[in-house]
N, C-alpha and C positions, 0 to 999 in steps of 0.2 A: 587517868589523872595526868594532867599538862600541870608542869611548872611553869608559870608566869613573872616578868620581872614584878608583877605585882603580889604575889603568891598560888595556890593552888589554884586547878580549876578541873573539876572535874565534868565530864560531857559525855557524849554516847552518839552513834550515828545509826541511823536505822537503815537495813538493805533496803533493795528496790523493792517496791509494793510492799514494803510491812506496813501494818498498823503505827498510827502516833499513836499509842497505848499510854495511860495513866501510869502502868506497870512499870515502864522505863522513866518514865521521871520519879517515879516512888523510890525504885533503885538509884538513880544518880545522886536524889536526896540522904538517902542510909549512907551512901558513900561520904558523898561530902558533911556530914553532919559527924560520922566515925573517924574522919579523916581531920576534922575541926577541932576534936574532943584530944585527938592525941597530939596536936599541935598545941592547943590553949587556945584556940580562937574563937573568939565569943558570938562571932556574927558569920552566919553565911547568908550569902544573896543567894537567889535564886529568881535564873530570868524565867517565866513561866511564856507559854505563846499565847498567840491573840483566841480570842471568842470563850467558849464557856464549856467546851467538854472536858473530858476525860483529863486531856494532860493539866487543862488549868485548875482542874478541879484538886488534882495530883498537888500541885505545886500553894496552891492554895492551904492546903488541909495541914495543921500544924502550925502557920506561919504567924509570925508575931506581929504582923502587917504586911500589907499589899500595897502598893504602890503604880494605882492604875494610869497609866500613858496611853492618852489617847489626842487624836487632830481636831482640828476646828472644823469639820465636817462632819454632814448630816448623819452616814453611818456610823462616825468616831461618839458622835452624843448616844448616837443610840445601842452602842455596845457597851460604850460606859456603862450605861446603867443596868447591860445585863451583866457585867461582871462586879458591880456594884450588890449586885442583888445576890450574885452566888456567894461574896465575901461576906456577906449578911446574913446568908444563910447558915457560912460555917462559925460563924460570930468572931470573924477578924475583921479588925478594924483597917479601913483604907482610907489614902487618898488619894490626888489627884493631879495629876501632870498634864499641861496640855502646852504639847511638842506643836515645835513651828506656830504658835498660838499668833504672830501676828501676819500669816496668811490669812486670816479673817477673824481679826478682832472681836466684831460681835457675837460672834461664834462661840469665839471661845469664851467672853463674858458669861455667854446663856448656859457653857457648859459649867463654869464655876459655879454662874448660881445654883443648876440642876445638883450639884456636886453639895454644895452649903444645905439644901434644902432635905436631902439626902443625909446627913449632918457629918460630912467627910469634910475633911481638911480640903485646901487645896495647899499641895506643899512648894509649886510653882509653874511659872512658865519659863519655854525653854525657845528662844525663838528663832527662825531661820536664821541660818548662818552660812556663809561656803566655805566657812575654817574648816567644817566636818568634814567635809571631801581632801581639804589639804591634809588634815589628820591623819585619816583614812590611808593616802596615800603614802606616807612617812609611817605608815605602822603605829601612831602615838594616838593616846586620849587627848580626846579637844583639849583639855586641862593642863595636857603639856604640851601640847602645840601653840596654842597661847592664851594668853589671860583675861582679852575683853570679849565683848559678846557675847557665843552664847556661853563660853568657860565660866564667864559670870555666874549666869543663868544656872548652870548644871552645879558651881561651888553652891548655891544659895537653897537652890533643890536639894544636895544634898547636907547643909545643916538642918535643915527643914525637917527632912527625914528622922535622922541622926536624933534631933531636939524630940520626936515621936517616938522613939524607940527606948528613949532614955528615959520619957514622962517627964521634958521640962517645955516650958512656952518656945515653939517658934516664933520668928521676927516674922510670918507672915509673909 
């Protein structure tokens, strides 16, 4: 468990050659959810990894929604929708982020509709920026690095969220 200026954060690193096992995001989950409980904190994230085994499945299970980020690329559609399908399987409801979406607009169009049709939100887009790399560099969230583009982008994704979590209308 790290203290962050923003609050906890609990994590885990795995030796060399271990498995990404489900097992350890299961654990880091009990952590931070026991660790939330004696704090008062009513919300934990959880960044889960990319594709559909084990750890996502891990990260998945329990969750009050998922929140899938993917590119306006041919693989980024087509994994969408396999972690679209395992979210549906565990009956959490998701939506749908699509990062850097105007590297290729149409792209990312065809992913929203695939995403609508699917009947997930799409909670926004987040579009190339090179603040993140200045962020990055300065230790800060694009958000306090500074406030236009994609910090837009990421405030309005995350009332979007927030408005799903809560059960009231996002702005869309």
């Amino acid at each position: 468990v790290s203290d962050t200026r923003h609050g906890p954060m609990v994590h885990a690193a795995l030796g060399v050659a271990q498995a990404n096992s489900g097992k350890l995001v299961s654990v880091v989950r009990q952590e931070a959810r026991r660790l939330a409980a004696q704090r008062g904190s009513a919300l934990v994230l959880v960044d889960g990894s990319p594709g559909i085994g084990c750890p996502v499945i891990a990260s998945i299970t329990g969750a009050d929604l998922v929140l899938i980020v993917t590119e306006p690329t041919l693989s980024g559609r087509h994994d969408l929708g396999r972690v679209a399908d395992v979210a549906r399987h565990f009956g959490t409801p998701a939506m749908v982020c699509v990062n850097k979406w105007d590297l290729n607009a149409d792209l990312a169009d065809a992913i929203e509709r695939d995403a609508r049709r699917r009947g997930m939100a799409v909670a926004g887009r987040v579009r190339y920026d090179r603040g993140v790399t200045g962020a990055m560099l300065r230790a800060q969230a694009v958000v306090e690095y500074q406030t236009d583009g994609c910090a837009e982008d990421l405030r309005r994704l995350w009332a979007n969220v927030k408005a799903a979590l809560e059960g009231t209308p996002a702005d869309g």
